[in-house]
MILUMBA-313805 format. One record per residue (C-alpha): residue in one letter; x, y, z. Coordinates in steps of 0.001 Angstrom, whole numbers, padded with zeros to 6 digits, always signed. Example, Ala and Ser with C-alpha at 12.3 -4.5 7.8 and 13.67 -1.06 7.14 Angstrom:
<recs>
a+012300-004500+007800;s+013670-001060+007140;
</recs>
This chain:
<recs>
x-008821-000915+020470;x-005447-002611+018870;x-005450-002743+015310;x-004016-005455+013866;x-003135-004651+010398;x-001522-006538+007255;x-000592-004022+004272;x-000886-006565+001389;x+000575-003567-001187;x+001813-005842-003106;x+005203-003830-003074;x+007395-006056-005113;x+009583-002565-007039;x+013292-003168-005783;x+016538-001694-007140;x+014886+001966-007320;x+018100+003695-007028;x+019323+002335-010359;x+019446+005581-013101;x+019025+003540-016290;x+015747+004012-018013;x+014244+001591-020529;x+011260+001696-023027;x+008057-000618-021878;x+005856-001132-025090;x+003508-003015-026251;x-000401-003548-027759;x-003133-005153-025695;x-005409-007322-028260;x-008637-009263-027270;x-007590-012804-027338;x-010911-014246-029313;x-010672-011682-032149;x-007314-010160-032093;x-008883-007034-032503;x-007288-004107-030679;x-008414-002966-026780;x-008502+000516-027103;x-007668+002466-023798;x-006433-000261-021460;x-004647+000641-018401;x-001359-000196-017678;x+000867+000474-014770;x+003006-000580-012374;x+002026-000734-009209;x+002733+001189-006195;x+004543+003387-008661;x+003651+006884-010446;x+004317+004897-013821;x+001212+004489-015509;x-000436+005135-018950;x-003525+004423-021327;x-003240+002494-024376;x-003998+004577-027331;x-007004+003478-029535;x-004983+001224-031560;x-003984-000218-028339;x-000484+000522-028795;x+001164+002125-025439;x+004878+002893-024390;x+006149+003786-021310;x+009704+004461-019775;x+010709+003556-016338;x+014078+003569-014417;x+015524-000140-013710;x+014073-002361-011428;x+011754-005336-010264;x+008308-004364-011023;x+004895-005670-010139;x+003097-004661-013965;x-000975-004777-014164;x-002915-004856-017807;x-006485-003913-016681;x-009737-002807-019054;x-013320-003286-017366;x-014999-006480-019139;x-011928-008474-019715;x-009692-010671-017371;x-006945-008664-016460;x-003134-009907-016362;x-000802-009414-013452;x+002868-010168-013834;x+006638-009156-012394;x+009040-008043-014231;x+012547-007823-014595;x+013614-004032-016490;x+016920-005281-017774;x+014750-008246-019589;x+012312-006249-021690;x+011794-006858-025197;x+013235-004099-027496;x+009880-005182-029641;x+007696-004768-027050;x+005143-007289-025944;x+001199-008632-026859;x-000935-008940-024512;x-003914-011086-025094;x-007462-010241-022419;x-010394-012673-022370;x-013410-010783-022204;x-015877-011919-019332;x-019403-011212-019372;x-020489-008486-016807;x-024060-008769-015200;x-025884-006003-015178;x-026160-005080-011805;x-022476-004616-011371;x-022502-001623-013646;x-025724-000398-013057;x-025649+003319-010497;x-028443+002691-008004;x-029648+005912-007387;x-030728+005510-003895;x-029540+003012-001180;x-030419+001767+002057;x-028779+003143+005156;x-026811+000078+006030;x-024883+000744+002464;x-023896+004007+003936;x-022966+003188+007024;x-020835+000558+005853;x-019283+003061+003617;x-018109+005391+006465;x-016630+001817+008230;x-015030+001054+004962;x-013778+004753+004463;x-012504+005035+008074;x-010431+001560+007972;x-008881+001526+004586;x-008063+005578+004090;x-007694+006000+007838;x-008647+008712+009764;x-005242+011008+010173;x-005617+014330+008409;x-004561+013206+005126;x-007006+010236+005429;x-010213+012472+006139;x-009245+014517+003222;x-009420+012215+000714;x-012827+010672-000612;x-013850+008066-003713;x-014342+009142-007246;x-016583+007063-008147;x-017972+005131-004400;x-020597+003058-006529;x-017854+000271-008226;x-018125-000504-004664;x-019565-004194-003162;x-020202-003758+000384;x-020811-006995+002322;x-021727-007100+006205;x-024432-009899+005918;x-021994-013143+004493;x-019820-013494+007207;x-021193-012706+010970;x-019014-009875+012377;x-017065-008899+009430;x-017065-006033+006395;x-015980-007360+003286;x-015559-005160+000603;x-015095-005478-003606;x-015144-003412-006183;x-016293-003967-010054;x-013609-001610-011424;x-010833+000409-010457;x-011592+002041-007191;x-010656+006053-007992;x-009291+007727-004791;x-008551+011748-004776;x-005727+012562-001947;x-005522+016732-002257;x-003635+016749+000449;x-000878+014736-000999;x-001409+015395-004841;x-002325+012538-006124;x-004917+010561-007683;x-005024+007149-006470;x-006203+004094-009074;x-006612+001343-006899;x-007488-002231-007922;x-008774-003700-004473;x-008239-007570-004276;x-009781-007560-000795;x-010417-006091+002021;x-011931-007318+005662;x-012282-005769+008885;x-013222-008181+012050;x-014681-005690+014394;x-014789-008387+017373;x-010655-008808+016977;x-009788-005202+015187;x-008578-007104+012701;x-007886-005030+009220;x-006836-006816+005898;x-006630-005442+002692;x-004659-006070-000432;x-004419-004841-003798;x-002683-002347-006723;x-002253+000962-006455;x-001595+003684-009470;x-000775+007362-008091;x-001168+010077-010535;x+000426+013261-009597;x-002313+016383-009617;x-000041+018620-012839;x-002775+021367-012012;x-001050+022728-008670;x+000222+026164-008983;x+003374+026444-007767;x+002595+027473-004234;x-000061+024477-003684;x+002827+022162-005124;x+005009+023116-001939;x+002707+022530+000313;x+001977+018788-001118;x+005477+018454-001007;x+006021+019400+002467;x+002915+017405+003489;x+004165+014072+001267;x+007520+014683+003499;x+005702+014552+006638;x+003607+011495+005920;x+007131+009898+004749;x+008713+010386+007931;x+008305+007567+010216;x+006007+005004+007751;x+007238+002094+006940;x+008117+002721+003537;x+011034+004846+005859;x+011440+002352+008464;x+012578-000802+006082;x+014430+001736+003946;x+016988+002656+007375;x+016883-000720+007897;x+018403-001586+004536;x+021070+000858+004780;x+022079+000397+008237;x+020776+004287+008811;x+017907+003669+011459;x+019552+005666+014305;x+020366+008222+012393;x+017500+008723+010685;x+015477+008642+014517;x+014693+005055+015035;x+014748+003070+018140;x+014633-000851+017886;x+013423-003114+020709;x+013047-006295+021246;x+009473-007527+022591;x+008356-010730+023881;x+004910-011533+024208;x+003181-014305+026287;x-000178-015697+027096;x-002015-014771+029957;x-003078-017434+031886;x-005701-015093+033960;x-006564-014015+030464;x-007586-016269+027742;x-006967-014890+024494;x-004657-011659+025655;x-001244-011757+026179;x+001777-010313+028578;x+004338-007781+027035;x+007765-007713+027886;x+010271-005159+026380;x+013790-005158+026447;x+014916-001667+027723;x+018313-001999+025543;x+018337-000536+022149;x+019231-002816+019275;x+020906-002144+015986;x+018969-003016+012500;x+022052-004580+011381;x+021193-007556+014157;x+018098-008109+012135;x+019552-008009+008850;x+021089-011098+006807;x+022329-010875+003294;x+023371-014015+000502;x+026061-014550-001481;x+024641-012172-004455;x+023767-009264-001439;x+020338-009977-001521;x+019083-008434+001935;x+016821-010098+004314;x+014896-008693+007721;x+015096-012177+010238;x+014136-012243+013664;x+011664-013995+016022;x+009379-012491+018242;x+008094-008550+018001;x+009969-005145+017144;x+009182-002293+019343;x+009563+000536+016889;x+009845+004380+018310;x+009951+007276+015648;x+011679+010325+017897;x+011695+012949+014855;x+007811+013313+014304;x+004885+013251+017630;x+001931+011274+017083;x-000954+012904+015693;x-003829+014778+017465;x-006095+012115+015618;x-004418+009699+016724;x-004298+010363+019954;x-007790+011025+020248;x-008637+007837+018652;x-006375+006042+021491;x-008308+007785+024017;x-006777+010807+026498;x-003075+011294+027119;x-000305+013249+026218;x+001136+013158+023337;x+004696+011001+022619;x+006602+009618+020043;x+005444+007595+017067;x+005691+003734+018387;x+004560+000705+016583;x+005005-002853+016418;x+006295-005243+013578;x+006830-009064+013045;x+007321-011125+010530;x+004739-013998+009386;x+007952-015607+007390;x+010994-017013+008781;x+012815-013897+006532;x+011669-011316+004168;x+013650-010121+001636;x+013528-006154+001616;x+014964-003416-001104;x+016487-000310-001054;x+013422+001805-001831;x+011481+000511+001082;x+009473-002481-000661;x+009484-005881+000543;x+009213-009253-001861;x+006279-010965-000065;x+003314-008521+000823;x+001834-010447+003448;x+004973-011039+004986;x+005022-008488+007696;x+001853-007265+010215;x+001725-003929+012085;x+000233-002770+014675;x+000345+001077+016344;x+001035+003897+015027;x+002186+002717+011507;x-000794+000689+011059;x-002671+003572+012333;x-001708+005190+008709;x-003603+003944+006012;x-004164+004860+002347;x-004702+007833+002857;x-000996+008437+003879;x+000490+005902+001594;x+003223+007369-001150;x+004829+005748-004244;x+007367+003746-003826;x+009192+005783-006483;x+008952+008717-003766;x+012376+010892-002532;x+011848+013027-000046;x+014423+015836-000090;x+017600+015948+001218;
</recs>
Protein backbone atom coordinates (compact mmCIF):
# COMPACT_ATOMS: atom_id res chain seq x y z
CA UNK A 1 0.00 0.00 0.00
CA UNK A 2 1.23 3.86 -0.65
CA UNK A 3 1.22 5.89 2.28
CA UNK A 4 0.35 9.14 1.90
CA UNK A 5 1.64 11.07 4.74
CA UNK A 6 1.52 14.87 6.02
CA UNK A 7 4.03 15.53 9.07
CA UNK A 8 2.10 18.47 10.65
CA UNK A 9 5.32 18.93 13.33
CA UNK A 10 4.64 22.07 13.59
CA UNK A 11 8.45 22.81 12.95
CA UNK A 12 8.48 26.54 12.94
CA UNK A 13 12.54 26.77 14.97
CA UNK A 14 14.71 28.60 12.20
CA UNK A 15 18.08 30.35 12.58
CA UNK A 16 19.50 27.29 14.75
CA UNK A 17 22.99 27.96 13.86
CA UNK A 18 22.98 31.31 15.65
CA UNK A 19 25.43 30.93 19.10
CA UNK A 20 23.77 33.66 21.17
CA UNK A 21 21.83 32.42 24.11
CA UNK A 22 19.12 34.38 25.92
CA UNK A 23 17.15 33.94 29.25
CA UNK A 24 13.23 32.84 28.72
CA UNK A 25 11.39 33.63 32.10
CA UNK A 26 8.43 34.03 33.31
CA UNK A 27 5.33 32.91 35.95
CA UNK A 28 2.21 31.15 34.73
CA UNK A 29 -0.87 32.54 36.98
CA UNK A 30 -4.55 31.29 36.73
CA UNK A 31 -6.31 34.06 35.05
CA UNK A 32 -9.62 34.08 37.50
CA UNK A 33 -7.57 34.23 40.73
CA UNK A 34 -4.12 35.24 39.90
CA UNK A 35 -3.01 32.67 42.04
CA UNK A 36 0.14 30.84 40.96
CA UNK A 37 0.05 27.36 38.58
CA UNK A 38 2.46 25.39 40.18
CA UNK A 39 4.34 22.90 37.81
CA UNK A 40 3.23 23.97 34.34
CA UNK A 41 5.05 22.79 31.40
CA UNK A 42 6.76 24.81 29.16
CA UNK A 43 8.73 24.11 26.08
CA UNK A 44 9.44 24.67 22.82
CA UNK A 45 8.56 22.46 20.51
CA UNK A 46 10.34 20.07 18.42
CA UNK A 47 13.23 21.15 20.57
CA UNK A 48 15.12 19.51 23.73
CA UNK A 49 14.28 22.94 25.54
CA UNK A 50 11.84 22.30 28.05
CA UNK A 51 11.22 22.84 31.83
CA UNK A 52 8.59 22.77 34.80
CA UNK A 53 7.51 25.77 36.52
CA UNK A 54 8.52 25.70 40.07
CA UNK A 55 5.68 25.82 42.71
CA UNK A 56 5.56 29.46 42.75
CA UNK A 57 5.17 29.14 39.12
CA UNK A 58 8.17 30.98 38.37
CA UNK A 59 10.39 29.14 35.49
CA UNK A 60 13.53 30.26 33.41
CA UNK A 61 14.98 28.77 30.65
CA UNK A 62 17.93 29.60 28.19
CA UNK A 63 17.91 28.84 24.57
CA UNK A 64 20.25 29.74 21.61
CA UNK A 65 18.63 32.42 19.06
CA UNK A 66 15.97 31.66 16.91
CA UNK A 67 12.20 31.47 15.76
CA UNK A 68 10.47 29.29 18.15
CA UNK A 69 7.12 27.61 18.30
CA UNK A 70 6.66 28.05 22.59
CA UNK A 71 3.70 25.86 24.36
CA UNK A 72 2.37 26.78 28.16
CA UNK A 73 0.49 23.52 29.00
CA UNK A 74 -0.97 22.26 32.71
CA UNK A 75 -3.88 19.54 32.56
CA UNK A 76 -7.28 21.46 33.54
CA UNK A 77 -6.51 24.76 32.04
CA UNK A 78 -6.54 26.09 28.36
CA UNK A 79 -3.20 25.99 27.24
CA UNK A 80 -1.39 28.90 25.16
CA UNK A 81 0.53 28.36 21.97
CA UNK A 82 2.60 31.16 20.53
CA UNK A 83 5.94 31.95 18.18
CA UNK A 84 8.47 33.69 19.16
CA UNK A 85 11.12 35.80 18.14
CA UNK A 86 14.60 35.18 20.70
CA UNK A 87 16.09 38.55 19.98
CA UNK A 88 12.50 40.07 21.27
CA UNK A 89 12.24 38.60 24.75
CA UNK A 90 11.54 40.59 27.66
CA UNK A 91 14.57 41.03 30.03
CA UNK A 92 11.49 40.90 32.77
CA UNK A 93 10.17 37.96 31.64
CA UNK A 94 6.55 37.39 30.81
CA UNK A 95 2.84 36.40 32.66
CA UNK A 96 1.05 34.06 31.45
CA UNK A 97 -2.55 33.94 32.33
CA UNK A 98 -4.53 29.90 31.84
CA UNK A 99 -8.32 29.63 32.08
CA UNK A 100 -9.12 26.65 33.86
CA UNK A 101 -11.74 24.32 32.03
CA UNK A 102 -13.73 21.87 33.74
CA UNK A 103 -12.64 18.19 33.05
CA UNK A 104 -15.40 15.40 33.04
CA UNK A 105 -14.74 12.67 34.79
CA UNK A 106 -14.37 10.10 32.42
CA UNK A 107 -11.45 11.73 30.75
CA UNK A 108 -9.29 11.16 33.77
CA UNK A 109 -10.72 8.23 35.04
CA UNK A 110 -8.10 4.63 34.25
CA UNK A 111 -10.58 2.02 33.06
CA UNK A 112 -9.17 -0.95 34.23
CA UNK A 113 -10.31 -3.25 31.59
CA UNK A 114 -11.31 -2.55 27.91
CA UNK A 115 -12.89 -4.09 25.10
CA UNK A 116 -10.84 -5.66 22.36
CA UNK A 117 -11.64 -3.15 19.69
CA UNK A 118 -9.71 -0.47 22.14
CA UNK A 119 -6.75 -2.67 21.73
CA UNK A 120 -6.75 -3.33 18.47
CA UNK A 121 -7.07 0.14 17.61
CA UNK A 122 -4.15 0.76 19.79
CA UNK A 123 -1.74 -1.52 17.80
CA UNK A 124 -3.27 0.52 14.40
CA UNK A 125 -2.60 3.70 16.20
CA UNK A 126 0.92 2.48 17.49
CA UNK A 127 1.92 1.07 14.06
CA UNK A 128 0.93 4.42 12.02
CA UNK A 129 2.09 7.20 14.21
CA UNK A 130 5.55 5.51 15.81
CA UNK A 131 6.01 3.42 12.68
CA UNK A 132 7.21 0.18 12.47
CA UNK A 133 11.23 0.56 11.61
CA UNK A 134 13.35 -0.69 14.47
CA UNK A 135 13.39 2.40 16.37
CA UNK A 136 9.56 2.59 16.00
CA UNK A 137 8.85 -1.00 17.53
CA UNK A 138 11.06 -0.07 20.34
CA UNK A 139 9.37 2.58 21.65
CA UNK A 140 5.90 2.26 23.55
CA UNK A 141 3.42 4.93 25.59
CA UNK A 142 3.92 5.93 29.14
CA UNK A 143 0.89 6.37 30.02
CA UNK A 144 -1.55 4.67 26.73
CA UNK A 145 -4.82 5.56 28.80
CA UNK A 146 -4.81 9.76 28.07
CA UNK A 147 -5.64 8.11 24.92
CA UNK A 148 -9.30 8.67 22.87
CA UNK A 149 -9.54 6.10 20.32
CA UNK A 150 -12.30 6.62 17.74
CA UNK A 151 -13.13 4.03 14.83
CA UNK A 152 -17.01 4.29 15.11
CA UNK A 153 -17.54 8.44 14.11
CA UNK A 154 -16.33 8.43 10.84
CA UNK A 155 -16.84 5.10 8.54
CA UNK A 156 -13.33 3.89 7.54
CA UNK A 157 -11.19 6.05 9.58
CA UNK A 158 -9.08 5.99 13.19
CA UNK A 159 -9.17 9.13 14.85
CA UNK A 160 -7.25 9.52 17.75
CA UNK A 161 -7.04 12.29 20.96
CA UNK A 162 -5.55 12.43 23.90
CA UNK A 163 -6.65 14.21 27.40
CA UNK A 164 -3.05 15.11 28.34
CA UNK A 165 0.31 14.98 27.16
CA UNK A 166 0.84 11.77 25.34
CA UNK A 167 4.36 10.34 27.13
CA UNK A 168 6.43 8.37 24.53
CA UNK A 169 9.79 6.38 25.71
CA UNK A 170 12.29 5.98 22.51
CA UNK A 171 15.39 3.76 24.24
CA UNK A 172 16.67 3.37 21.23
CA UNK A 173 17.23 6.97 20.58
CA UNK A 174 17.42 8.38 24.25
CA UNK A 175 14.79 10.26 24.63
CA UNK A 176 11.60 10.80 26.24
CA UNK A 177 9.08 12.12 24.00
CA UNK A 178 6.15 14.70 25.51
CA UNK A 179 3.86 14.92 22.83
CA UNK A 180 0.74 17.12 22.71
CA UNK A 181 -1.30 15.37 19.80
CA UNK A 182 -3.66 17.90 17.98
CA UNK A 183 -4.83 15.09 15.69
CA UNK A 184 -4.31 12.29 14.14
CA UNK A 185 -6.34 10.15 11.25
CA UNK A 186 -5.58 7.25 9.27
CA UNK A 187 -8.03 6.42 6.11
CA UNK A 188 -7.36 2.79 5.66
CA UNK A 189 -9.42 2.72 2.21
CA UNK A 190 -6.79 5.59 0.72
CA UNK A 191 -3.58 4.91 3.21
CA UNK A 192 -4.00 8.12 4.09
CA UNK A 193 -1.96 9.18 7.50
CA UNK A 194 -2.39 12.69 9.19
CA UNK A 195 -1.20 13.74 12.30
CA UNK A 196 -0.17 16.97 13.88
CA UNK A 197 0.96 18.22 17.06
CA UNK A 198 4.02 19.33 19.73
CA UNK A 199 6.66 17.45 20.56
CA UNK A 200 9.13 17.84 23.83
CA UNK A 201 12.27 15.35 23.72
CA UNK A 202 13.98 14.83 26.93
CA UNK A 203 17.33 13.33 26.69
CA UNK A 204 17.60 9.87 28.97
CA UNK A 205 20.87 11.61 31.58
CA UNK A 206 20.86 7.92 33.02
CA UNK A 207 22.96 6.27 30.03
CA UNK A 208 26.30 5.12 31.06
CA UNK A 209 28.69 6.12 28.88
CA UNK A 210 28.78 3.11 26.62
CA UNK A 211 24.77 3.07 26.12
CA UNK A 212 25.21 6.93 25.30
CA UNK A 213 27.34 5.88 22.11
CA UNK A 214 25.24 3.66 20.94
CA UNK A 215 22.12 6.27 21.03
CA UNK A 216 24.35 8.44 19.41
CA UNK A 217 25.32 6.29 16.63
CA UNK A 218 21.68 5.12 16.29
CA UNK A 219 20.27 9.07 16.40
CA UNK A 220 23.01 9.43 13.41
CA UNK A 221 21.56 6.73 11.47
CA UNK A 222 17.93 7.74 11.78
CA UNK A 223 19.32 11.39 10.74
CA UNK A 224 20.70 10.28 7.63
CA UNK A 225 18.36 10.48 4.83
CA UNK A 226 14.99 12.04 6.86
CA UNK A 227 13.82 14.95 5.96
CA UNK A 228 14.98 16.95 8.69
CA UNK A 229 18.48 16.09 6.36
CA UNK A 230 16.94 16.40 3.09
CA UNK A 231 15.57 20.26 3.45
CA UNK A 232 18.73 20.98 5.43
CA UNK A 233 21.10 20.04 1.88
CA UNK A 234 18.62 21.72 0.23
CA UNK A 235 19.17 24.97 2.10
CA UNK A 236 22.78 24.92 1.73
CA UNK A 237 23.08 23.89 -1.73
CA UNK A 238 24.89 20.48 -0.24
CA UNK A 239 22.36 17.73 -1.53
CA UNK A 240 24.86 15.92 -3.83
CA UNK A 241 27.29 15.91 -1.61
CA UNK A 242 25.67 14.88 1.16
CA UNK A 243 24.08 11.65 -1.26
CA UNK A 244 20.98 13.07 -2.71
CA UNK A 245 19.53 12.59 -6.07
CA UNK A 246 16.68 15.02 -7.27
CA UNK A 247 14.16 14.13 -9.98
CA UNK A 248 11.63 15.53 -11.46
CA UNK A 249 8.20 13.45 -11.61
CA UNK A 250 5.11 14.02 -13.43
CA UNK A 251 2.10 12.32 -12.61
CA UNK A 252 -1.14 11.84 -14.68
CA UNK A 253 -4.52 10.28 -14.53
CA UNK A 254 -5.23 7.09 -15.83
CA UNK A 255 -7.92 7.02 -18.01
CA UNK A 256 -8.17 2.95 -17.81
CA UNK A 257 -7.92 3.71 -14.14
CA UNK A 258 -10.17 5.96 -12.29
CA UNK A 259 -8.68 7.27 -9.31
CA UNK A 260 -4.79 6.04 -10.01
CA UNK A 261 -2.46 7.80 -11.86
CA UNK A 262 0.63 7.37 -14.55
CA UNK A 263 4.27 8.18 -13.35
CA UNK A 264 6.72 9.67 -15.41
CA UNK A 265 10.34 10.42 -14.21
CA UNK A 266 12.82 12.43 -15.69
CA UNK A 267 16.05 10.28 -15.91
CA UNK A 268 18.28 13.65 -15.58
CA UNK A 269 19.42 14.65 -12.21
CA UNK A 270 18.51 18.11 -11.01
CA UNK A 271 20.25 20.49 -8.69
CA UNK A 272 18.36 21.79 -5.32
CA UNK A 273 19.46 25.14 -6.20
CA UNK A 274 16.67 24.91 -9.29
CA UNK A 275 14.15 24.55 -6.56
CA UNK A 276 15.33 27.14 -4.36
CA UNK A 277 14.29 31.01 -4.42
CA UNK A 278 15.41 33.52 -1.90
CA UNK A 279 14.00 37.54 -1.15
CA UNK A 280 15.57 40.51 -0.78
CA UNK A 281 16.33 39.89 3.17
CA UNK A 282 17.69 35.98 2.08
CA UNK A 283 14.76 34.46 3.26
CA UNK A 284 14.88 30.91 1.45
CA UNK A 285 12.04 29.29 -0.24
CA UNK A 286 11.59 25.46 -1.79
CA UNK A 287 9.20 26.29 -5.27
CA UNK A 288 8.39 23.89 -7.78
CA UNK A 289 5.34 22.22 -9.40
CA UNK A 290 4.73 18.77 -9.78
CA UNK A 291 6.62 15.78 -7.59
CA UNK A 292 10.37 15.30 -6.36
CA UNK A 293 11.78 11.92 -6.83
CA UNK A 294 14.11 11.78 -3.87
CA UNK A 295 16.99 8.86 -3.74
CA UNK A 296 19.18 8.64 -0.48
CA UNK A 297 22.50 6.58 -1.92
CA UNK A 298 24.45 6.68 1.59
CA UNK A 299 21.97 4.50 3.75
CA UNK A 300 19.78 1.01 2.13
CA UNK A 301 16.30 0.78 3.04
CA UNK A 302 15.45 -1.11 5.97
CA UNK A 303 14.70 -4.88 6.34
CA UNK A 304 11.27 -3.59 7.81
CA UNK A 305 10.71 -1.77 5.31
CA UNK A 306 11.18 -3.87 2.81
CA UNK A 307 9.18 -6.46 4.22
CA UNK A 308 6.37 -4.16 4.70
CA UNK A 309 6.62 -3.32 0.75
CA UNK A 310 6.42 -6.88 0.07
CA UNK A 311 9.58 -9.16 -1.50
CA UNK A 312 12.52 -7.64 -3.33
CA UNK A 313 15.89 -6.71 -2.97
CA UNK A 314 16.91 -4.24 -1.17
CA UNK A 315 17.92 -0.48 -2.81
CA UNK A 316 18.36 2.87 -1.94
CA UNK A 317 16.18 5.05 0.27
CA UNK A 318 13.60 6.79 -2.38
CA UNK A 319 10.70 8.94 -1.54
CA UNK A 320 8.50 11.43 -2.90
CA UNK A 321 7.80 15.17 -1.94
CA UNK A 322 5.49 18.07 -3.13
CA UNK A 323 4.44 20.97 -1.99
CA UNK A 324 0.62 21.83 -1.07
CA UNK A 325 1.80 25.76 -1.29
CA UNK A 326 2.92 27.61 -4.20
CA UNK A 327 6.47 28.03 -1.90
CA UNK A 328 7.54 27.10 1.50
CA UNK A 329 9.85 28.92 3.27
CA UNK A 330 12.57 26.48 4.81
CA UNK A 331 15.59 27.16 7.52
CA UNK A 332 18.86 26.15 8.02
CA UNK A 333 18.21 23.52 10.70
CA UNK A 334 15.85 21.58 8.56
CA UNK A 335 12.36 23.16 9.71
CA UNK A 336 9.94 24.55 7.44
CA UNK A 337 7.42 27.74 8.30
CA UNK A 338 4.09 26.08 7.34
CA UNK A 339 3.70 22.40 8.71
CA UNK A 340 1.23 21.25 6.39
CA UNK A 341 2.99 22.59 3.62
CA UNK A 342 4.75 19.60 2.28
CA UNK A 343 3.32 15.65 1.91
CA UNK A 344 5.54 12.54 1.64
CA UNK A 345 5.24 9.56 0.51
CA UNK A 346 7.99 6.39 0.50
CA UNK A 347 10.51 5.82 2.37
CA UNK A 348 10.58 9.13 4.41
CA UNK A 349 7.05 8.86 5.23
CA UNK A 350 7.73 5.34 6.00
CA UNK A 351 9.65 6.91 9.24
CA UNK A 352 7.50 8.04 11.79
CA UNK A 353 7.84 9.17 15.43
CA UNK A 354 9.55 6.79 16.32
CA UNK A 355 12.57 8.02 14.20
CA UNK A 356 11.89 11.66 14.57
CA UNK A 357 14.92 13.87 16.31
CA UNK A 358 14.99 17.48 17.64
CA UNK A 359 15.36 19.93 15.53
CA UNK A 360 18.16 21.22 17.77
CA UNK A 361 19.99 17.83 16.69
CA UNK A 362 23.92 17.84 15.09
CA UNK A 363 24.99 14.88 14.02
CA UNK A 364 28.80 14.72 14.06
CA UNK A 365 31.09 15.78 11.73
Amino acid sequence: MLLKIVLGLFLFVSGSDCFGQKIFKGTVSDLETGEAIPYASVFFTNTTFGVSADENGKFSLSIPDGNYEVIIRKLGYSGIVFSLLNEEFKPQGYKFLLSEVEEELDLVEVKRTRDPAWYKNLEDFKVFFLGTSINGLRCDFLNETVLRLDDQSEAGTLKVSATDILQINNPNLGYRIDYLLQEFRYEAKDGYVFYSGYPLFIPDSTLSRSAQRKVEKQREKAYRGSLQHFVRSVYEGSDEEEGFVIRMLYRTADPAHPGKYINQLNSNPISSQELIKKDSVGRVYLSFSDFLHVTYTKELESPEFKGSMGAGDVGNQVSTIYLQTDSLEIYSNGSYADPFGMLVEGYIAWERIGDLLPIDYQPKE
